[in-house]
N, C-alpha and C positions, 0 to 999 in steps of 0.2 A: 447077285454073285459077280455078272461084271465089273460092278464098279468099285468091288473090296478089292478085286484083281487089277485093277487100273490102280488103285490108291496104292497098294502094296506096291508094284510095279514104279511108281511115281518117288516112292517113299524111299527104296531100295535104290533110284540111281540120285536122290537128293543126299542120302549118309553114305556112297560110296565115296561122294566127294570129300568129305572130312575123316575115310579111313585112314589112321594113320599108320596101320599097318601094309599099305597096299604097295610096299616093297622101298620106301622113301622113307627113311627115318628124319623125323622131324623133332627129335629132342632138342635139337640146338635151335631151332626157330623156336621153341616152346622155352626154353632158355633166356634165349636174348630178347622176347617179347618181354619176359616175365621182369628182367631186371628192367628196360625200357620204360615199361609200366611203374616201377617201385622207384628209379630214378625220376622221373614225373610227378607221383603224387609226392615223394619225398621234397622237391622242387617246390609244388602247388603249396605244400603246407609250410615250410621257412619262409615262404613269399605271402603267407597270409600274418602268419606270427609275427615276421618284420613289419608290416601294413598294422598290425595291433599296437605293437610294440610303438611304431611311431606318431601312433593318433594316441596313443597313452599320454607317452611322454608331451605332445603338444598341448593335451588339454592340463596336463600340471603344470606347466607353463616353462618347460624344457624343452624347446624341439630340437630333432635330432639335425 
């Protein structure tokens, strides 16, 4: 029994840290993470299709 009470206890001050009700509204960090995150992979992925794009074109005997 004490140690469900330690773990709950433990467990309760580890997710108070990520309430994001606990009087701080955090939409706008969940916002600007979100588009951060989509300009990145949006980035990653034209920077791998250009990288296709131009070992295509090399091996048909065009380089860019």
């Amino acid at each position: 029994m004490r140690t469900a009470r330690a773990t709950r206890c433990v467990a309760l001050r580890f997710y108070r840290r990520f309430d994001y009700h606990a009087g701080q509204d955090n939409l706008l960090k969940d916002f600007a993470s979100a588009i951060a995150l989509g300009m990145f992979t949006t980035a990653f992925v034209l920077w791998v299709w250009m990288l296709c794009v131009a070992v295509a074109s090399y091996r048909v005997g065009y380089p860019l």
